[in-house]
C-alpha positions in Angstrom: 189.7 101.9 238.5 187.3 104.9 237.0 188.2 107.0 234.5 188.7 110.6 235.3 187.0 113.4 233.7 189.9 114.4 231.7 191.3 110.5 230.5 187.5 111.0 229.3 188.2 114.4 227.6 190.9 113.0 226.0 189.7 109.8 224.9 186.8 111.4 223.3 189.3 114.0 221.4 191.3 110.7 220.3 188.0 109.3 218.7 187.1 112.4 216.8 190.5 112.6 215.4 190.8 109.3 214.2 187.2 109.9 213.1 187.9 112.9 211.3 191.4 111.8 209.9 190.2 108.6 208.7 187.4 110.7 206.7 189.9 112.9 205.0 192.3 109.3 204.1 189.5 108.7 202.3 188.2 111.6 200.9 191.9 112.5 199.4 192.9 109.0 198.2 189.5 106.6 198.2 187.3 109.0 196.6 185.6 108.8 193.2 187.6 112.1 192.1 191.0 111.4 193.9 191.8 110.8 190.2 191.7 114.1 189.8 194.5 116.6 190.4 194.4 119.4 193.3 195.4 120.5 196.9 194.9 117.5 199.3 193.8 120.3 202.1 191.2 121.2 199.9 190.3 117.7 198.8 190.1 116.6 202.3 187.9 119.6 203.7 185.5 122.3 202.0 187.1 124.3 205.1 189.8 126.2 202.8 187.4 126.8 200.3 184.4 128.7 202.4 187.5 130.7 204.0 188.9 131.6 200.9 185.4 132.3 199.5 184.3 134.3 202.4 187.8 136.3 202.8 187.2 137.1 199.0 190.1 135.3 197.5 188.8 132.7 196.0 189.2 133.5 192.4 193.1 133.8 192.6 193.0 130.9 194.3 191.5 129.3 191.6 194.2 131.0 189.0 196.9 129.4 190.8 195.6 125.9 191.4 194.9 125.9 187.6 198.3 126.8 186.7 199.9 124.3 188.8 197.3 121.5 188.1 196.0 122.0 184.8 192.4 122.6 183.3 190.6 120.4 186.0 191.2 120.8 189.5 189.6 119.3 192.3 189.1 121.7 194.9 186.9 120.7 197.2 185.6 117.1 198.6 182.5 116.7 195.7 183.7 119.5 193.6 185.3 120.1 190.4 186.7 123.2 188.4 187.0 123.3 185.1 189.5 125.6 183.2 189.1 125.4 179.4 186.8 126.1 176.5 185.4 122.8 176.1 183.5 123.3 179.6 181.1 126.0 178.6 179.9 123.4 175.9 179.1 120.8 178.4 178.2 122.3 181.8 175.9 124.7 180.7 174.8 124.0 177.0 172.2 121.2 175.4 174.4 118.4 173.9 171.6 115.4 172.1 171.8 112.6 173.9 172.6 113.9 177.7 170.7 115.3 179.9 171.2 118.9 181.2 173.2 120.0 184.4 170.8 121.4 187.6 172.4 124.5 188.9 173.2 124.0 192.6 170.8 124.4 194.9 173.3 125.6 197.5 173.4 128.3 195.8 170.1 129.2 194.3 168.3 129.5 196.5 165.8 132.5 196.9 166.6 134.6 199.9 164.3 135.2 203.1 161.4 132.1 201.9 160.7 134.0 198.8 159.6 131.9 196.0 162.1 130.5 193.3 162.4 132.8 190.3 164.1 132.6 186.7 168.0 133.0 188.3 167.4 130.9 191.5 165.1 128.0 190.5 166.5 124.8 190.2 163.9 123.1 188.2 164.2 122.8 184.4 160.5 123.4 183.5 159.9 126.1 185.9 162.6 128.0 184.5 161.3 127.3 180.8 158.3 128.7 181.6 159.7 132.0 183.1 161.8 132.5 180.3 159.3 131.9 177.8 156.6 134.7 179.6 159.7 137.5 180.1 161.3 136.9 176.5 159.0 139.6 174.9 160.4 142.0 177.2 164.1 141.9 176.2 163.5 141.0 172.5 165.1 144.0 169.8 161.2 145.1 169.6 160.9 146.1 172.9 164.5 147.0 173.2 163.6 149.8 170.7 160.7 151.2 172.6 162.8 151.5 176.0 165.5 153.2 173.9 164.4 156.5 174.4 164.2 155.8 178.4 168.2 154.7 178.3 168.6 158.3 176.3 167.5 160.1 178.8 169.5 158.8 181.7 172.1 158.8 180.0 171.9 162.4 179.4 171.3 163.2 182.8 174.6 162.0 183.6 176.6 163.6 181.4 174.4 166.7 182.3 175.6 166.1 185.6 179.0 165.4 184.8 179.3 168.7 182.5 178.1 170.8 185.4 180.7 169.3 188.1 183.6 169.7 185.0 182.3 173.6 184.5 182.5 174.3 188.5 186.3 173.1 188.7 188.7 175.7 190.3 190.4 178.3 188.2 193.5 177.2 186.3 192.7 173.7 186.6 191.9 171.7 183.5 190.8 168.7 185.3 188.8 167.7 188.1 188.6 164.6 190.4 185.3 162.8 190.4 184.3 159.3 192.3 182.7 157.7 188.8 181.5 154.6 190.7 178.5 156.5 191.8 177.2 158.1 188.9 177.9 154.6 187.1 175.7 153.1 190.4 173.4 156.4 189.6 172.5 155.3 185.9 172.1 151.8 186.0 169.5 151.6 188.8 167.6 154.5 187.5 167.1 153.0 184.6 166.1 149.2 185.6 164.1 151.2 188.3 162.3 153.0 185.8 162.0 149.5 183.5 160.8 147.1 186.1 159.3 149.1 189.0 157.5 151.8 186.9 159.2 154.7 188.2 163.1 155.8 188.4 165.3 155.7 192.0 165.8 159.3 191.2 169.4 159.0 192.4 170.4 161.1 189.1 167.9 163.7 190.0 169.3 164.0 193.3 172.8 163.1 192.8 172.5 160.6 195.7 171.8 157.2 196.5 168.0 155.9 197.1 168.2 154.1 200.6 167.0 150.5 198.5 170.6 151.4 196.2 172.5 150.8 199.0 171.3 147.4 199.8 172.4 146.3 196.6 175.6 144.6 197.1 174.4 143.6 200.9 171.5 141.5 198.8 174.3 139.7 197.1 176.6 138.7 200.0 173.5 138.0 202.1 173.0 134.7 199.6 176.7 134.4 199.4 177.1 133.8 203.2 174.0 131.6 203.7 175.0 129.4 200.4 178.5 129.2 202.6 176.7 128.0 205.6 174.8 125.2 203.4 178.3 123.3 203.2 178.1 122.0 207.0 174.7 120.7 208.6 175.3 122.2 211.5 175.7 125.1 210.4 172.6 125.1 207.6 170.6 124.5 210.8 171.2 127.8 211.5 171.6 129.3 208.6 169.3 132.0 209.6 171.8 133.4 212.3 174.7 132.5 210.4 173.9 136.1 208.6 175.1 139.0 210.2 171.8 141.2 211.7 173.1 144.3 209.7 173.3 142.3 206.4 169.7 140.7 207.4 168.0 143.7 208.0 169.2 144.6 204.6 167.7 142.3 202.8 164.8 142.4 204.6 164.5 146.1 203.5 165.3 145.4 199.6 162.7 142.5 199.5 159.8 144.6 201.3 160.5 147.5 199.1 161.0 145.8 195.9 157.8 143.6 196.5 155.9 146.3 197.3 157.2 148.4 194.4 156.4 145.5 191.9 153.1 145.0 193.2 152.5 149.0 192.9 153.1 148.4 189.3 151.6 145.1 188.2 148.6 147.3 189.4 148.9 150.8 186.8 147.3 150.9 184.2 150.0 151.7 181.4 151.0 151.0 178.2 154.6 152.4 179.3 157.9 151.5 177.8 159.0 149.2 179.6 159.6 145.3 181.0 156.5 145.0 182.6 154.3 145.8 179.7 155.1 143.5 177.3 155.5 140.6 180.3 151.9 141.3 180.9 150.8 141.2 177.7 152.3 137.6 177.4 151.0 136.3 180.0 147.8 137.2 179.6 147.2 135.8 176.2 149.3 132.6 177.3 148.1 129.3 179.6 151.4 129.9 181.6 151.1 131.9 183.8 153.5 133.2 187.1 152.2 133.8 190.4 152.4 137.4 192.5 155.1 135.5 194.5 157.4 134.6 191.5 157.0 137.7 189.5 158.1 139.8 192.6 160.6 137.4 193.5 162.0 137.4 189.8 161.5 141.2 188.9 164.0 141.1 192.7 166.6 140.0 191.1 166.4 141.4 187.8 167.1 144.4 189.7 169.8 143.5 190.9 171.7 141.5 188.3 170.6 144.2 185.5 171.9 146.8 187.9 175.0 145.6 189.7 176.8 143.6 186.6 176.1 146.2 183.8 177.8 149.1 186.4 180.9 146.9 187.5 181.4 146.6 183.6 180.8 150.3 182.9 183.4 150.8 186.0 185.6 148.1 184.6 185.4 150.0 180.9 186.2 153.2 182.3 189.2 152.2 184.4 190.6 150.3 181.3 190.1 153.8 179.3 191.8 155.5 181.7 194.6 153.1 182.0 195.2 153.2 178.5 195.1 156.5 177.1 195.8 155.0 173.4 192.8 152.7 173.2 191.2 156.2 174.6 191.9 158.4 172.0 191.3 156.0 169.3 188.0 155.3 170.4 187.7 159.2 170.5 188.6 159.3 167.0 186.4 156.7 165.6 183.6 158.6 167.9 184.0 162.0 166.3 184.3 160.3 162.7 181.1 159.0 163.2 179.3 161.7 164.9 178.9 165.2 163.8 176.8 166.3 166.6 176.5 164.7 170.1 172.3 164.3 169.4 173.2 161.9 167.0 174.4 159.7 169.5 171.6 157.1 170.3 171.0 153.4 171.5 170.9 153.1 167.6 173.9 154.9 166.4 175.8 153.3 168.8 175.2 149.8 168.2 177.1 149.0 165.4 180.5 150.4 166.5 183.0 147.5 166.1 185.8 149.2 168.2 183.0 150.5 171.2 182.0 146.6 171.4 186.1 145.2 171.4 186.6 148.2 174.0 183.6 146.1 176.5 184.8 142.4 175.4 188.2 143.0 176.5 186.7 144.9 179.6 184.2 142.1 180.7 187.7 139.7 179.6 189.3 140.7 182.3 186.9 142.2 184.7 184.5 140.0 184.8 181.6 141.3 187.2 180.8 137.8 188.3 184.3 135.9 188.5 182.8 133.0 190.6 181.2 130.7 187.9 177.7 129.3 187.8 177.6 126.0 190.2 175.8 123.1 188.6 175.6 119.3 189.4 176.5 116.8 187.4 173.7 114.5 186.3 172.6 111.3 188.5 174.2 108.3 186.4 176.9 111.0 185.9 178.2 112.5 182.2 181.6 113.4 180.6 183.1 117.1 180.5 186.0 118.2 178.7 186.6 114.5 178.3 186.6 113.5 181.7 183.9 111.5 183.1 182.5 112.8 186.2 180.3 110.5 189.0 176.8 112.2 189.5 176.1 114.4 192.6 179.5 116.5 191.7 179.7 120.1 191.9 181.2 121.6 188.9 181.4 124.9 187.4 183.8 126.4 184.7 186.2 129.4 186.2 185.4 132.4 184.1 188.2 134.7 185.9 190.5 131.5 184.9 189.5 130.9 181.4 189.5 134.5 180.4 193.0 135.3 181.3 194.2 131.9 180.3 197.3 132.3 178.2 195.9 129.1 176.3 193.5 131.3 174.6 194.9 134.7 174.6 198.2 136.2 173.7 199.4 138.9 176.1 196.5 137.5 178.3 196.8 140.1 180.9 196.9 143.2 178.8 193.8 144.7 177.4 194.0 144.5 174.0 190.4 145.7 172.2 192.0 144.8 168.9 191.9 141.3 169.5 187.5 141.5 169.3 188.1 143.3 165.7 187.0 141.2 163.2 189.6 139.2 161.5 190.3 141.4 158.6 191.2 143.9 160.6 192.7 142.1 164.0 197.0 142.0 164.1 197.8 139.1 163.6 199.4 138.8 167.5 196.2 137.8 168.1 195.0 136.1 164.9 194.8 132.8 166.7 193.2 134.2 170.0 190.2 131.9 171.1 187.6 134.6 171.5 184.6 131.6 172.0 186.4 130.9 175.8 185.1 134.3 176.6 181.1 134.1 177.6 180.3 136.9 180.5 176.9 136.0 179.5 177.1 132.6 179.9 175.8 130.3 176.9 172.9 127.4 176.2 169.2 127.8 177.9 170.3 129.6 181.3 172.1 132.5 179.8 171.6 135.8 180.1 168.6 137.3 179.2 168.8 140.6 180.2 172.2 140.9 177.2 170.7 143.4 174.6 169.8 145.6 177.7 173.0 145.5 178.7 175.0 146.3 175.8 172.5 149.3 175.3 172.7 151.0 178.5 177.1 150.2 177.7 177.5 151.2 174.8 175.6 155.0 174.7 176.9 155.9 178.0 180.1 155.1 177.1 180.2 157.1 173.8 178.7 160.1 175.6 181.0 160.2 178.0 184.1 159.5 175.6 182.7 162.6 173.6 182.7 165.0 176.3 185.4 163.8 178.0 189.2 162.9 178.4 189.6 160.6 181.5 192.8 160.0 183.5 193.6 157.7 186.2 193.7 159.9 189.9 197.4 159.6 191.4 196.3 160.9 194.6 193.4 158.1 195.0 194.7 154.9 192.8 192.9 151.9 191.8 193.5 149.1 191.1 191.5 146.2 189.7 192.5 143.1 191.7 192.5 145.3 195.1 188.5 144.7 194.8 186.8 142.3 197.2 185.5 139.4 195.3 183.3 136.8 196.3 180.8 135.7 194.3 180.8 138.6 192.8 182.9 142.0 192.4 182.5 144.9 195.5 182.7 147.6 193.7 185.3 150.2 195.0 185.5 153.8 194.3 187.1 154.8 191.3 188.2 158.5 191.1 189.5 159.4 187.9 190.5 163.0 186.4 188.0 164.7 184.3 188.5 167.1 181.5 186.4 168.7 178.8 187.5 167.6 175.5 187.8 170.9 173.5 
């Protein structure tokens, strides 16, 4: 008797779901990390975890699976997560006698074909040999040649910011402005002006440069086609698996930074910035990068020197305003220290104990990049945090996880500057707090180069502004930290906040 079309429907629905369930049997209890504690959806599936990714809710996801089952949680078929201290030791820094973790190529992957650069590349040597050519251009010499450059944008803001104060109505003290854009304003005129040879000019025109606004699109571009690596069938087309608008995007901010770098590899300057001293290197060195690489790298240091050093800037004013003590005691150590406002430079500024606990405790609990750095575990596989891991495994420590871990830090979700004082002069509340867990700049040979920048372009804006300024959260627009769309990384939302002129 023949089979009909649907018997043969359904028989071949049977077979996949035997197929499939006898996949996820194995995966959950067969496994080489079914030893290892998490949710058996997750264990069975990377399904739940490109959702939660994708839907941006990853990272409190990754809170409460850690709470429930403990520092290392198995949340996805070949993938770890590690939630303690120990981790950062032995993911991500040299240990004699192993060899070091590979970051993931699913996620590091250059974007549009463009060649590997210092963030992206996956091989050890390559990377080496990019960081050696760019260290001159972040090292405390060259740091105090760009000085003036950071001094000047970060006048212009507070120029700007003085005139918008000034032009509030009559009989108001305050006024309401969106601080997320001249945050956005400052940081990419200033690593437009020290990698592409000229500013964005967004400060000058109080608006956004077209290239500015592909920013966060360049991001979730890499995010979404890293998703789509999960599933062959899906990294077959990983191409359309990218929306057209996000594409088109990125197509935009790679022409026009390429282009931009390649304008400037060309001048003929001795100009304060990171090109110079890169050039310099690499000329009297044998290593040398190619046009491809050095555009593809000077990319992203656009981006990452941009985008994380404004979501902490947005993240340390929103604590400020928040917390109108920590405010004012800032204020007061700021006017102790400075007579006039002029004295107020990348130099002054960088000794300022309190300034620096006031951005710890910001980048402790808004982290920019809350997602983690994905590495895999060595072939013959290796132990972390005491537990031995087969190699192939994805692992990365949780940095949203271990930051407001009670394990390290009393009143873990309150921000509490004090507890970055040094010990003399720290309450003892927090005497015991494990400051080390805390590493926004990650640690060992793939951390953050790009740090003393950082810290500079932090710590002058935020004193200029503190100065001029008393800051207070806007009750007709609210904010609120955790209401921001994470992924990989934070989407900044608008912060409003009410402005006043100190008197």
């Amino acid at each position: 008797m023949p089979i009909s079309f649907g018997s043969y429907l359904l028989w071949l629905a049977t077979i996949a779901i035997l197929f499939c369930a006898s996949i996820a049997i194995r995966r959950i209890w067969f496994h080489p990390l079914s030893r290892f504690p998490g949710p058996k959806l997750w264990a069975a599936t990377r399904v739940p975890y490109i959702i939660s990714l994708l839907r941006g809710t990853l990272n409190q996801k990754m809170a409460d699976f850690h709470a429930k089952y403990g520092d290392v949680v198995r949340l996805a078929p070949n993938e770890l997560s590690f939630g303690c201290e120990e981790a950062w030791r032995d993911i991500y820094m040299y240990r004699p006698g192993h060899k070091e973790t590979k970051k993931d190529a699913r996620w590091y992957l250059a974007p549009r074909n463009a060649p590997q650069n210092i963030v992206t590349t996956t091989d050890i040597h390559v990377r080496a040999r990019m960081r050696r050519l760019l260290a001159p251009s972040f090292n405390d010499q060259s740091l105090s040649k760009q000085s003036p450059v950071l001094e000047h944008y970060a006048e212009l803001v507070l120029e700007r910011l003085k005139s918008i104060v000034e032009r509030r109505p009559k009989g108001q003290d305050s006024i309401t402005i969106n601080m997320l854009n001249w945050i956005n304003f400052y940081t990419m005129d200033i690593i437009g002006d020290l990698a592409l040879g000229e500013s964005f000019h967004c400060l000058d025109s109080s608006t956004y440069h077209p290239w500015v606004t592909t920013l966060y699109t360049f991001f979730k571009g890499m995010i979404i086609a890293s998703a789509a690596r999960f599933f062959w069938i899906t990294s077959l087309l990983i191409e359309h698996m990218v929306p057209k608008d996000i594409a088109e995007k990125q197509k935009y901010h790679t022409d026009f930074t390429n282009a931009k770098v390649a304008q400037r590899l060309e001048m003929k300057t001795e100009r304060p910035d990171l090109i110079t001293p890169f050039l310099r290197d690499m000329e009297n060195s044998p290593e040398k990068m190619s046009l491809g690489e050095i555009q593809s790298t000077f990319a992203i240091i656009l981006v990452a020197g941009s985008e994380t050093t404004a979501t902490t800037l947005l993240a340390c004013l929103f604590e400020l305003a928040s917390n109108p003590d920590v405010q004012e005691k800032l204020y007061r150590i700021v006017k102790r220290k400075f007579s006039v406002e002029s004295q107020i430079t990348v130099s002054s500024t960088a000794d300022m104990p309190y300034l620096d606990a006031v951005i710890n405790e910001a980048l402790r609990l808004c982290y920019p990049v809350p997602g983690g750095l994905p590495r895999l575990v060595v072939e013959d596989g290796d132990t972390y945090a005491g537990h031995f891991v087969p190699g192939g495994t994805a692992i990365s420590i949780r940095p949203y996880v271990v930051f407001r871990s009670p394990k390290y830090f009393a009143k873990n979700l309150s921000f509490v500057p004090e507890r970055w004082l040094p010990p003399s002069e720290r309450p003892l509340e927090y005497a015991n707090d494990r400051l080390s867990a805390c590493q926004p700049f990650s640690v060992g040979p793939t951390n953050c180069i790009g740090k003393p920048l950082a810290w500079a372009e932090m710590r002058i804006l935020l004193t200029k502004i503190i100065w001029n300024f008393k800051l207070a959260m806007s009750k007709e627009k609210p904010f609120t930290w955790e209401d921001q769309h994470m992924m990989m990384v934070v989407e900044k939302s608008d912060l409003y906040l009410q402005v006043s002129k100190r008197v």
